[in-house]
C-alpha positions in Angstrom: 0.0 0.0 0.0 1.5 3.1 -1.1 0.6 7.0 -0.5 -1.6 9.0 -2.1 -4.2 6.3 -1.0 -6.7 5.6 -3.8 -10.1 6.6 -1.9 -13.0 6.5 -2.7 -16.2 8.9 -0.5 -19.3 6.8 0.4 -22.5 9.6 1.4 -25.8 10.4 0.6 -25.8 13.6 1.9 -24.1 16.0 -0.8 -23.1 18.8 0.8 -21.2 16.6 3.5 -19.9 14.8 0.5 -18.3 18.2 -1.2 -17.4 19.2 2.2 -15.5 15.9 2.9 -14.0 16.1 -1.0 -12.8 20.0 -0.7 -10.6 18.9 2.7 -9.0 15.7 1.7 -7.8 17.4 -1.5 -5.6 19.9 0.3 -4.3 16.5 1.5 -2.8 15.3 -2.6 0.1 13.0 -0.7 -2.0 11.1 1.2 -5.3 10.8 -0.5 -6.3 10.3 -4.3 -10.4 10.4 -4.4 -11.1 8.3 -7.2 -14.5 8.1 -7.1 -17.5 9.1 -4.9 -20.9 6.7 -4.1 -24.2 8.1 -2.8 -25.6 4.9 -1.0 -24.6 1.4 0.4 -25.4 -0.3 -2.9 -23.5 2.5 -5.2 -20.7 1.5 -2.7 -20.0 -2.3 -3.3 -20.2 -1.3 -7.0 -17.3 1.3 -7.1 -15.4 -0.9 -4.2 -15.0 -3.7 -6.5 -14.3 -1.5 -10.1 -11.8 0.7 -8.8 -10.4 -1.7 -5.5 -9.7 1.1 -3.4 -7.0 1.4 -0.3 -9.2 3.3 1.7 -12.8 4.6 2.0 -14.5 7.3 3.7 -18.0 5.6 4.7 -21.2 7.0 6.1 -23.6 5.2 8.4 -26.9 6.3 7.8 -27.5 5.3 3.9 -30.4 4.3 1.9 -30.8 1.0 0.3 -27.4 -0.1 2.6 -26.1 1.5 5.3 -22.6 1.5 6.0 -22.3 -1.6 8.1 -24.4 -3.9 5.6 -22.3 -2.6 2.9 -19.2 -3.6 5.1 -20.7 -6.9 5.4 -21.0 -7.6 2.1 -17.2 -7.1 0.7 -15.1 -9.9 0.5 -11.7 -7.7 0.8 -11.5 -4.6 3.7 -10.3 -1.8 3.0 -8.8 0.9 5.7 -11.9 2.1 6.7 -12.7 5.7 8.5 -16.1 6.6 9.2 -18.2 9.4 9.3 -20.9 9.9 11.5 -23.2 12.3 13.8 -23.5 8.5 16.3 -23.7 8.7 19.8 -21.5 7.9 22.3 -21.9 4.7 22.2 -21.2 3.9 18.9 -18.1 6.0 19.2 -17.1 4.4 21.6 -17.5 1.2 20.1 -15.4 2.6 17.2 -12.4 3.2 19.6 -12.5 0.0 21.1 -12.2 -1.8 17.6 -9.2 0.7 16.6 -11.7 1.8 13.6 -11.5 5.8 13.2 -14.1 8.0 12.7 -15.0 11.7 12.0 -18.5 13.3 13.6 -20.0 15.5 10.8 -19.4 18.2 10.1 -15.8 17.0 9.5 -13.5 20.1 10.5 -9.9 19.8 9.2 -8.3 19.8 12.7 -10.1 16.2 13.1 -8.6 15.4 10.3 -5.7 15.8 10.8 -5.6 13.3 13.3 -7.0 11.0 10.8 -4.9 11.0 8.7 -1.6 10.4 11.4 -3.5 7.1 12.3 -4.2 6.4 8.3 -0.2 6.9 8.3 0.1 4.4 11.5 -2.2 2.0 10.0 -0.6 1.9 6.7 3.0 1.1 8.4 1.4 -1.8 10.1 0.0 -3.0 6.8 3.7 -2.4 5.0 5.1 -3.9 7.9 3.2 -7.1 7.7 4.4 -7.3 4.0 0.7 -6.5 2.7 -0.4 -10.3 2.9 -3.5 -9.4 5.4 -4.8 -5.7 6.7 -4.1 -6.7 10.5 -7.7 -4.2 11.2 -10.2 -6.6 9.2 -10.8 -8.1 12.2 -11.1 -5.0 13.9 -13.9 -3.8 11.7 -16.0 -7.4 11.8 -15.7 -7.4 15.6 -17.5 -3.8 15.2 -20.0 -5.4 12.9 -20.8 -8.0 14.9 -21.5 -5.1 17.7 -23.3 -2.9 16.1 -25.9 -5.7 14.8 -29.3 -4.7 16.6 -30.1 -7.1 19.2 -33.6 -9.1 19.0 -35.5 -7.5 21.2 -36.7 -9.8 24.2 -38.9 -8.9 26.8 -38.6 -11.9 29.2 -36.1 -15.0 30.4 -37.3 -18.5 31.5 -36.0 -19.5 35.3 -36.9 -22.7 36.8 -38.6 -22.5 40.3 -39.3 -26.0 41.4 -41.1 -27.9 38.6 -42.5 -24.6 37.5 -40.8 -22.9 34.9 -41.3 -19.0 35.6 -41.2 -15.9 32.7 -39.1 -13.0 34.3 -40.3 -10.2 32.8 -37.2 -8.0 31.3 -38.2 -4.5 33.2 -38.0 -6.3 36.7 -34.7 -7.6 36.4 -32.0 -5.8 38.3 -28.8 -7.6 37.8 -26.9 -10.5 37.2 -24.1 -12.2 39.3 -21.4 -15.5 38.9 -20.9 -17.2 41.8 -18.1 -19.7 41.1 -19.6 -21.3 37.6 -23.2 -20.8 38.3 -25.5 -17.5 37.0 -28.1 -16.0 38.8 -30.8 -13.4 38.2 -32.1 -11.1 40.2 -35.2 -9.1 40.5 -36.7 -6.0 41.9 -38.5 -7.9 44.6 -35.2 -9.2 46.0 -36.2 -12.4 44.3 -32.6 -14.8 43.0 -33.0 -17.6 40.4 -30.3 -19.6 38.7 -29.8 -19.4 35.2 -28.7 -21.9 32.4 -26.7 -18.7 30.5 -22.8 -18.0 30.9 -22.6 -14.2 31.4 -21.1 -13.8 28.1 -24.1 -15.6 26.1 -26.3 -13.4 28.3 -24.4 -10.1 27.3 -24.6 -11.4 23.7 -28.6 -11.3 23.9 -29.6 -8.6 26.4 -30.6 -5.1 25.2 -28.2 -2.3 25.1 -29.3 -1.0 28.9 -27.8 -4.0 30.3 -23.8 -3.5 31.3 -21.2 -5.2 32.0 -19.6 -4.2 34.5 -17.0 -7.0 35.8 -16.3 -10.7 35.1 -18.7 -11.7 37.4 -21.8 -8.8 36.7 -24.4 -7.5 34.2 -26.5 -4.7 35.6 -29.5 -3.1 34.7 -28.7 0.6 34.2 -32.8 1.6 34.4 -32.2 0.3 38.3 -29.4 2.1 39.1 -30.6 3.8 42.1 -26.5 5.0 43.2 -23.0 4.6 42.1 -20.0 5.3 44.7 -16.5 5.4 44.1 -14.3 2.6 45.3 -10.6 2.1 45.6 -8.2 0.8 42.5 -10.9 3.2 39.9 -13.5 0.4 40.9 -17.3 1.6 41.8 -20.1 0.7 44.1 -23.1 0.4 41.9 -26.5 -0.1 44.4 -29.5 -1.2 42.7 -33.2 -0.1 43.5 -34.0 -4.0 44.4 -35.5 -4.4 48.0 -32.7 -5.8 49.0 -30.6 -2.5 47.5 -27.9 -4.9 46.2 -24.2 -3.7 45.5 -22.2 -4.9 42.7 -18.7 -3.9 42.6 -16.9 -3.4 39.3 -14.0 -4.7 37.7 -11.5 -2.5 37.7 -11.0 -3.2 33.5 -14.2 -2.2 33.2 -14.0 1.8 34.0 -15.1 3.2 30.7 -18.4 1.1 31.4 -19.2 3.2 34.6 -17.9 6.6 33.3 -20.4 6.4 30.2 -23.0 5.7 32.3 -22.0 8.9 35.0 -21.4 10.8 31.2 -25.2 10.3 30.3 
């Protein structure tokens, strides 16, 4: 991969698109646009004519939108997206390494873009070109950013009965050792047949994770403290006002919820 980068500018708003076309050409060394796309579906055409080493992608497309056009390529380009997402897709974006610009993209931002386009492209050199090292990056993010089913209740046993736990009285979940539990609003505990991580992998965006060993329910949040080591206190509005203590790897968790 050598610079200028053959680019191409994936966005169905025009005046974002010019906008986005009139910075990266003060930019000849590192970029050469070689063509534009106005949805998802214009996209994957131009992608595979012209084979690009980088595009600029929107999210919010008719016909595709930017992660169903990702979906659909057999060979990843460097990706950088552009986006007016909230926090927490932008923070999802960090996590992955994928880089972004909130519209309206001012050149300062971009600026930084392109010294982690630079970056990226060492890697790439580095590793010879066989494989771009952030493919994975971007179908972890994928994979994220799918929208969830949305359930509204889990199955516990109680006995021989087999009870439906209504999502919106669900306060939390624990590990003890290698068993899950759920807890309710009514100070109520049932074990579970789910792993935490195949429960993460279903539950709705409200749910965090917020250690190995906890998912909590950020509608019954009724406090959060400080701890010691950057850990936190989180009390729940159960009637038994429960405490779950974070993991100290999951800080960013906490702080966007405190952020919101």
């Amino acid at each position: 991969m050598q610079f200028p980068l053959k680019t191409i500018l994936i966005d169905d708003e025009p005046l974002a698109l010019s906008r986005l076309r009139r910075l990266l050409e003060k930019h000849p060394d590192v970029f050469t646009i070689i063509s534009e796309a106005r949805n998802g579906a214009e996209g994957l055409v131009e992608i595979d004519k012209y084979h690009p080493d980088l595009i600029f992608l929107d999210i919010e497309m008719p016909l595709l939108n930017g992660f169903e056009m990702l979906s659909k390529l057999t060979k990843m380009p460097l990706v950088v997206f552009s986006t007016a997402y909230d926090q927490y897709a932008i923070r999802a974006f960090e996590e992955n390494s994928v880089d972004y610009l909130l519209k309206p993209v001012e050149n300062d931002r971009l600026m930084k873009t392109i010294d982690k386009i630079r970056n990226m492209t060492m890697v790439i050199t580095s590793n010879h070109g066989i494989e771009n090292p952030y493919s994975d990056n971007l179908l972890r993010l994928l994979e994220e950013m799918k929208p969830k089913r949305e359930i509204f209740s889990l199955s516990v046993k109680s006995g021989d009965r087999i009870l439906l736990i209504p999502m919106t009285e669900i306060t939390h979940f624990d590990a003890e050792e290698k068993y899950v539990f759920l807890n309710t609003l009514d100070g109520q505990k049932y074990l579970l047949n789910y792993t935490l991580t195949s429960l993460e992998e279903k539950l709705p965006n409200h749910y965090l994770r917020v250690s190995r060993a906890g998912i909590v329910n950020s509608h019954h949040i009724k406090e959060i403290q400080k701890h010691f080591n950057g850990k936190f206190v989180i009390i729940m509005r159960d009637r038994k006002a429960s405490q779950v203590t974070s993991g100290s790897t999951y800080t960013d968790a906490i702080r966007h919820l405190l952020d919101n």
